[in-house]
N, C-alpha and C positions, 0 to 999 in steps of 0.2 A: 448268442443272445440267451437271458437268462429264460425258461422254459416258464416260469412265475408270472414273466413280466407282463403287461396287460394286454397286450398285443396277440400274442399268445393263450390270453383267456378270449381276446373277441374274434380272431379268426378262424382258429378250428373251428368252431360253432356254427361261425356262418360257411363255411366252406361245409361243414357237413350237413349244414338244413338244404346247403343248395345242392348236391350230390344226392343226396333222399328224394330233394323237389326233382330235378332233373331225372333220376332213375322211374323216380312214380309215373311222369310223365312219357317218356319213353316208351314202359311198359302198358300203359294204357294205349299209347299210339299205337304200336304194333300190334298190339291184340285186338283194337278196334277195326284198322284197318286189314287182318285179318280175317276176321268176322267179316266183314264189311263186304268184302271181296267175296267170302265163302254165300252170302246172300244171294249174293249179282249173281254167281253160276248159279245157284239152286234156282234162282228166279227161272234165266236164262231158258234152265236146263227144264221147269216146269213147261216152258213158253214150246219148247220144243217135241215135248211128249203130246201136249195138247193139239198140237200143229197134226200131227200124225192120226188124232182121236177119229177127222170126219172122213178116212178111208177106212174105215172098219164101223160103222153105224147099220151094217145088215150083221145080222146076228152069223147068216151063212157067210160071209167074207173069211170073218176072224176064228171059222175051222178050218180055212182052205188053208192048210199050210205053206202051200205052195205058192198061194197069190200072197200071202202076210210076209215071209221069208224073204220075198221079191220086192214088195214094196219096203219093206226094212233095210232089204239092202241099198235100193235106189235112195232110199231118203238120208239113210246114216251116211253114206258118201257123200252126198250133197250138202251136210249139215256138217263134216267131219263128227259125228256123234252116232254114238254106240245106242243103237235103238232095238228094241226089244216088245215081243208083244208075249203077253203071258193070258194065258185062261183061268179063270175062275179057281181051274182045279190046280195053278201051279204049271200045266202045261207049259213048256215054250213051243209057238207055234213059228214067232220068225226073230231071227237078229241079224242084226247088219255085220257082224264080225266071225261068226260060229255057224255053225251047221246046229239047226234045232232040236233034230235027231239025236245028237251025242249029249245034248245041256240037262241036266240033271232040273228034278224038278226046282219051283222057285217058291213052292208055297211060302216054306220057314223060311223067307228071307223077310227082314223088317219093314222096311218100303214099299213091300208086296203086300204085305199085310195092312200095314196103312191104308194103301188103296184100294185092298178091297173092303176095307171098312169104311169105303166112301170119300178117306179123304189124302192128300197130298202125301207122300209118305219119302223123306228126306234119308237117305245114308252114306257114310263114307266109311271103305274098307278096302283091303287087299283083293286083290281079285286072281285067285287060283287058275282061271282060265289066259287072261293078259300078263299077269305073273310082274302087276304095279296096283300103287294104290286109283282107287274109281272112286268118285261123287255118282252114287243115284240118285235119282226124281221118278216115282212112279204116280200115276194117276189115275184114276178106275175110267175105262168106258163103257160106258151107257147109253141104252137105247129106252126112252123114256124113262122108267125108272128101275129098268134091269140091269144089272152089270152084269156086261157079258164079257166083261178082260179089263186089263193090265195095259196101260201106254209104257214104257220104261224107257228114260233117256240116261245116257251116263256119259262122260268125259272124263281121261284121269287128270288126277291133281298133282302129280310130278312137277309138271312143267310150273304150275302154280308156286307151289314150294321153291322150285329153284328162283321164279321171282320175288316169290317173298324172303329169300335169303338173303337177294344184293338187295332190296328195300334196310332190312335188317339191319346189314352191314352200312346204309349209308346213314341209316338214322342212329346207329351207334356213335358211329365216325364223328356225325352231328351232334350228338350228345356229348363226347368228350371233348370235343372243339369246346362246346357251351362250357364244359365245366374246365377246360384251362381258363376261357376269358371268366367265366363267374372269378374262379381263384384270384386270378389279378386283380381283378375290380375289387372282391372282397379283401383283399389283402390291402388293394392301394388305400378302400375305407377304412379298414382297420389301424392303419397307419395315421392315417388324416385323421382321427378320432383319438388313440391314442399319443398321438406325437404331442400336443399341447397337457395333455397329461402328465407325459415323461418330464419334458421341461418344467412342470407346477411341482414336481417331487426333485426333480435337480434343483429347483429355486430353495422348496423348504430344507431339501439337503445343507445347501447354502446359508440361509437361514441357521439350520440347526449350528454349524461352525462359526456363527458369528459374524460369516457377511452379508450385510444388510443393506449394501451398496448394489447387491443385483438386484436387475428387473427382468421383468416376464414382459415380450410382446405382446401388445394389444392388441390381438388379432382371430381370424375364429367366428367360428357361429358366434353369437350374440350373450349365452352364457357363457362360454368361457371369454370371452371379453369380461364380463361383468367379475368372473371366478378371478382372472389377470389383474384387473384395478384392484378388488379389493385385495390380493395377495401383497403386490405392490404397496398399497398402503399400511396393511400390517406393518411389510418391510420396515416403511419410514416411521411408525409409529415404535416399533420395537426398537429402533437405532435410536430414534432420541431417547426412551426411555432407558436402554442401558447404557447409551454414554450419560443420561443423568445419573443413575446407579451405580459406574464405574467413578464418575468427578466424585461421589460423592463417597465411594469408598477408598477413593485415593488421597481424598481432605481425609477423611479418620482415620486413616493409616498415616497420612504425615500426620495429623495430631497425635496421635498415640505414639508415633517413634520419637516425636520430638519432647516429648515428656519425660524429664529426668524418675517422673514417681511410676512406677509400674502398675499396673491396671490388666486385670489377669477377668477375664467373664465366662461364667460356668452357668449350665441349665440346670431345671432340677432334680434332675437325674446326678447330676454332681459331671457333667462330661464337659468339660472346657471347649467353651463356644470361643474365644478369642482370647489372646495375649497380648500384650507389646513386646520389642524386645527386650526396654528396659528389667520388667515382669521376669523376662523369661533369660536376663544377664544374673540378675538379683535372687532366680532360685537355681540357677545351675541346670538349665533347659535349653532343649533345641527347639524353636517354637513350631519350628514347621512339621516336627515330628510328634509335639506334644499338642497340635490342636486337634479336636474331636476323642480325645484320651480319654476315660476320666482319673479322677484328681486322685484318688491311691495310687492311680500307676505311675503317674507322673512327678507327684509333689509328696517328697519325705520328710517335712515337715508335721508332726503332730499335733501342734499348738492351730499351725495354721488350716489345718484341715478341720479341728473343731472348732475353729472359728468360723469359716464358711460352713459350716454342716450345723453352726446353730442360727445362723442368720437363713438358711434355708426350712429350717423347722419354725423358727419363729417368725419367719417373715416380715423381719424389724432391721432396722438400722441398726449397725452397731460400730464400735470400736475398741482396739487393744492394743496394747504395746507387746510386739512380739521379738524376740532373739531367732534369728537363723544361722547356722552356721555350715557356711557358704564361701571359700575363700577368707576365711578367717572368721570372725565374731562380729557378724551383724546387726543393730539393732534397729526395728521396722516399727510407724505406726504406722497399724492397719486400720482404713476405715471399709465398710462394709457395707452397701446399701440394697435393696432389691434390685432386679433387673424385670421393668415390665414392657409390653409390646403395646401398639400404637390405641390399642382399647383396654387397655389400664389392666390385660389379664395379666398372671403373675406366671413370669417366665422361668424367673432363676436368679443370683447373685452378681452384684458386681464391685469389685476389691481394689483397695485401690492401698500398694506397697508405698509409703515413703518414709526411705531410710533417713533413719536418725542414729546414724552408730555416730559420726562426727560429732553430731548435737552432744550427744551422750559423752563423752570423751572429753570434749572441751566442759561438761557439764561435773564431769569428775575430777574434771584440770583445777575446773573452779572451787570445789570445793574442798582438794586436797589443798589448794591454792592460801585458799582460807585460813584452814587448818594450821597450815604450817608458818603462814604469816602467825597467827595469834600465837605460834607454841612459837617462834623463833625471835619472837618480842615480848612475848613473857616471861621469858628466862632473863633475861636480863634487867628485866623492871620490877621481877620479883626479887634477884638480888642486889639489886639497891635499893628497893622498897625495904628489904632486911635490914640492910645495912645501914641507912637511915636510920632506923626504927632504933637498932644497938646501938648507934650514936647518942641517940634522944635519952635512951634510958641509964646510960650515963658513961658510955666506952667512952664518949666525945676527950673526957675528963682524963683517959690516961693517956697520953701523948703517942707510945707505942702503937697501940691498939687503933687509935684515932689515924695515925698515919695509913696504918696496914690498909683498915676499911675504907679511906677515903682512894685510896688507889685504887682497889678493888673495882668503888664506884664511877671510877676514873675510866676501868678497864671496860666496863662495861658500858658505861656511856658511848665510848668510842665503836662500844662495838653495834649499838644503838647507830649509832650514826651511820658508820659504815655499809648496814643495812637498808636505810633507809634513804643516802647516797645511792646505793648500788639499787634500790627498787625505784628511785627516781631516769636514772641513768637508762633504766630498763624501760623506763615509760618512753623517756626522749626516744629512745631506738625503735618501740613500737610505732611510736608517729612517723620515725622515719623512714619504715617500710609503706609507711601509705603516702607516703610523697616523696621528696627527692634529699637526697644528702649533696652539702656540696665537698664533689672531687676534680683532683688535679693528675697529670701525671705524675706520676712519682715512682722513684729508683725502688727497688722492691727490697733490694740490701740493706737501703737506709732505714726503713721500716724495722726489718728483720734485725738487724743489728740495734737500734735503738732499744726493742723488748729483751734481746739478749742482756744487755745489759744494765736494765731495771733489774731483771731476776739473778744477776751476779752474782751480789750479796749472800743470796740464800743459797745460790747452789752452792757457792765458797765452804759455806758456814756447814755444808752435808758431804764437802767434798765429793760433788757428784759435779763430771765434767758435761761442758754441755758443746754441739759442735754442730755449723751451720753451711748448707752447701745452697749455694746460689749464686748464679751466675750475677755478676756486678752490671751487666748493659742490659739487663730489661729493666723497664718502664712500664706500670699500667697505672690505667686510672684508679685511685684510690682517696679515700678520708683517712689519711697518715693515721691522725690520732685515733680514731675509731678504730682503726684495721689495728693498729701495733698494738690499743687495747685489750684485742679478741687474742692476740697471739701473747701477751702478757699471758694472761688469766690460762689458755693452755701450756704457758711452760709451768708458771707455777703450780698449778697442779699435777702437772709431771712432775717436780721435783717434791712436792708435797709426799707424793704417795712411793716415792723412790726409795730404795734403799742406798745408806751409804755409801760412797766411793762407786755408784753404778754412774750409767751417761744417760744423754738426754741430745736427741738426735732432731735438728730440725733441717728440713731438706726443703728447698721449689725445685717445680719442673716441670715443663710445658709436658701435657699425655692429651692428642688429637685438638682439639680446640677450646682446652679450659686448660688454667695454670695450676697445681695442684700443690698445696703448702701443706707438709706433715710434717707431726709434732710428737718423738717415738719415746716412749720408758722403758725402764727396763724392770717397773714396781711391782705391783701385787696382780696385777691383772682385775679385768671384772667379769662376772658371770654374766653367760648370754640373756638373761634374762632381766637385766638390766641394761642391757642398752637400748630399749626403744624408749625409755624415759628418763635417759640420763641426762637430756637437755633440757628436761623441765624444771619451773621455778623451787626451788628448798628440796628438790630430789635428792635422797644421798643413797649411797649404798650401803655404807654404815655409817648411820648417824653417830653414834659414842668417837668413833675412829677421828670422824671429820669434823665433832666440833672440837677434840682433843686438838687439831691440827690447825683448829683456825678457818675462817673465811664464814662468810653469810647463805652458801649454799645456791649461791646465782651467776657464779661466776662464766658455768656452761652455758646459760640461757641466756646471758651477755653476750657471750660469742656468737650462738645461734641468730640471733637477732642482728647483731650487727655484720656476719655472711650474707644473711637476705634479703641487708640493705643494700650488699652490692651486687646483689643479684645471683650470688652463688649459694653453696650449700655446706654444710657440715656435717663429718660423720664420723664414725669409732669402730675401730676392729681390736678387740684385746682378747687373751688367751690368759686363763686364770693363772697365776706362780710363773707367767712369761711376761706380762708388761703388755702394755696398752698403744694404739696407734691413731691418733686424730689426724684428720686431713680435713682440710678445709681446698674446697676447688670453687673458683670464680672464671671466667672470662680471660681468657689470653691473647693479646693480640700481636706478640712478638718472640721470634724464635729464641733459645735458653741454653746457654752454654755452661756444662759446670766448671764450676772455678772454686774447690773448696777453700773456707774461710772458717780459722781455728775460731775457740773464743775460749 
């Protein structure tokens, strides 16, 4: 048992007030009754010298040695008591035990002297003639108002002593008897006083870890009943309030996780009071490591760190568009508010991340979008607006000249057209990603072989062979025309950017649970840094090359569009002066046998 514990503060205490009371007492008793005792013989022993006074009242008695010695002996044997008669001068004239003759005088003895100064004269000492301890009592005799001697009674106190030692011994005995049961009693009180104690410190123990389901017995003197209920009810009072505190930090913890925008709160000290995860996805954080941090240690952001450290200087709202770069090139509106506590004092910041890189992107989509729409329609409206114009002013007039330009305008009308075909085409296929296209089963050969040989022609005319592997029994669902369009527009542009007498490799085949249709060159290859925008609308790699080549610059973002309408995806792997490799993967739902097929 812990030496602290209360038990231990209240029983030594009382165990030792009651060994103090007990010893006090004790020693009082034994010494009282010692006293007490020594009284009664002195009484006794006066009662006895006195008894002896009226045979010595002639002054001539108490010289006659002879008769004094005589009646001393008779008396001391009769009384068991050592009687003595002494003279004035100290003489012994008789004792009951000694011959008087050999007794040395007794003047200088205390209790002689007593006596003959009239009065009672008490001592207790050794006695060199019985060779033990003696109690005297002497008392003066007198004849009117002479003292003519000394009564002296004595008894030893041996025998005394040996019975005040078994008294001693039993009042000891009795004593420590008392003080085993006081111990018990004080120990079993101590216990009874403390045990409801222990249990109120095991409760708020309990308490402290959060269970609030125990209770305390109602039991006990009358205050700790009263100490039990109200402990009790804390309990229940505490338990509702933090399961209110707990419901209610587990709704803003699902709110804040369920929020795609991040929300980061810091005090003003600058030390991050909470995160969400989104927050703590969005700046490359661990959250549970980054809470109670503050924000230099945590966030390497500089923009965003004087953003928050001027909305805590100025203690204002604010906002800003900020770049983080974070898993690639982020871009964030931050809005930034105060953070105050339930009496309006001012606590600290709170941020709230919502990314806008997408926004931003499709924002620069649009406005390349733009861009290139206006530059890829005014080239050709500016030369036939030309060429018009040299008509008017009188080319019309030379037949030659009149032919050449009217082609011209011919040429570029079509390619007007073509344009504006293919950005219509492109709208229809936008719409059809948000709703449904209709498809059939269809032989994926027939497809494939149909776009092989649209592109014929042109690979003929580059003598570049072109060569196609797919198994002839699969079937999947597809929009014929749509699909062999998207594979049109990637052979021709494989054969576009080919070199002479090179090939052009188009392969299916089922890989894990999607069909996989690649469309291979052997051209110019493209730089990696061009491929995450080579799907976009009028993207080129090199503009000069590709309108020297021909086409409206949409023929990739055709194909993209019309993949997404069946639910699959498009992509590009090329190696610069190696040739390029499109694969488009969709949905498979039947095993693929190859069976190559020249073309």
């Amino acid at each position: 048992m812990n030496r602290k514990s209360l038990i231990w503060q209240i029983f030594p205490p009382y165990l030792l007030v009651i060994l103090l009371a007990i010893t006090a007492v004790t020693w009082v008793i034994v010494h009282s009754m010692k006293d007490f005792y020594l009284r009664q013989t002195a009484m006794e022993l006066e009662a006895r010298a006195i008894l002896v006074r009226p045979e010595f009242n002639d002054p001539a008695k108490i010289v006659d040695a002879l008769y004094v010695d005589s009646i001393c002996k008779t008396l001391g044997k009769a009384s068991a008591t050592r009687l003595t008669i002494i003279l004035p001068s100290g003489l012994v004239t008789g004792d009951s035990d000694e011959d008087p003759s050999k007794m040395e005088n007794h003047a200088h003895r205390p209790e002689i002297q007593e006596a003959l100064a009239g009065r009672t004269g008490v001592a207790t000492r050794y006695s060199h003639t019985l060779f033990e301890t003696m109690m005297y009592v002497a008392v003066p005799i007198k004849v009117g108002d002479n003292l003519i001697g000394v009564s002296r009674a004595a008894i030893p106190i041996t025998a005394l002593d040996k019975a005040f030692r078994t008294i001693y011994a039993r009042i000891i005995l009795g004593a420590f008897i008392t003080a085993l049961l006081a111990a018990f009693i004080s120990l079993f009180i101590s216990r009874r006083i403390s045990r409801p104690l222990i249990r109120m410190k095991e409760a708020a123990a309990s308490f402290t870890r959060g269970d609030f389901a125990h209770r305390l017995p109602v039991d006990g003197a009358d205050e700790v009943k009263r100490l039990a209920l109200a402990m009790n009810e804390m309990a229940a009072q505490l338990d509702d309030k933090v399961r209110t505190i707990v419901g209610q930090r587990n709704e803003l913890e699902a709110v804040l996780s369920s929020m795609v925008e991040g929300v980061l709160a810091c005090d003003s000290t600058e030390r991050i009071i909470n995160l969400n995860e989104a927050a703590a996805q969005l700046l490359g954080l661990n959250r549970d490591q980054t809470i109670g941090r503050y924000l230099q240690e945590a966030v390497r952001n500089a923009p965003l760190l004087r953003f928050i450290s001027s909305i805590l200087k100025s203690e204002s709202t604010q906002e800003e568009q900020i770049t983080i770069q974070h898993n690639g090139t982020h871009v964030f509106h931050v809005y930034g508010t105060l953070l105050k506590g339930e009496a309006g004092q001012f606590l600290g910041a709170l941020v709230v991340l919502h990314d806008i890189t997408r926004l931003s992107q499709l924002e620069t989509v649009r406005r390349d979008f733009v861009a290139n729409v206006s530059h890829e329609l005014r080239t050709p409206i500016t030369s036939i607006k030309g060429f018009v114009e040299t008509l008017r002013d009188g080319a019309i007039h030379d037949p030659d000249d009149a032919e050449r330009f009217l082609g011209i305008i011919a040429r570029q009308t079509d390619r007007l057209n073509s344009i504006i075909e293919d950005l219509l085409m492109l709208s229809e296929i936008e719409q059809a990603d948000r709703g449904t296209i209709g498809m059939e089963l269809t032989p994926l050969i027939d497809v494939l072989n149909n776009a092989v040989a649209t592109c014929e022609p042109k690979a003929r005319a580059k003598e570049i062979g072109v060569k196609l592997t797919c198994d002839e029994k699969i079937s999947i669902p597809l929009n014929a025309p749509l699909f062999e369009q998207a594979i049109i527009n990637l052979i021709d542009n494989a054969i576009k950017y080919s070199d002479t007498k090179s090939a052009v490799e188009i392969t299916a085949q089922k890989q894990a649970d999607q069909m996989v249709v690649t469309v291979s060159d052997q051209g110019c290859g493209i730089e990696k840094m061009h491929l995450s925008r080579l799907f976009e609308r009028f993207y080129r790699v090199d503009r000069a090359r590709s309108r020297e080549l021909g086409g409206t610059g949409l023929g990739l973002s055709i194909v993209r569009h019309i993949v997404l309408a069946h639910g699959g995806d498009v992509g590009v792997e090329s190696t610069p002066g190696k040739g390029s490799r499109f694969f488009i993967r969709i949905p498979a739902s039947r095993l693929i046998t190859n069976n190559p097929v020249d073309s």
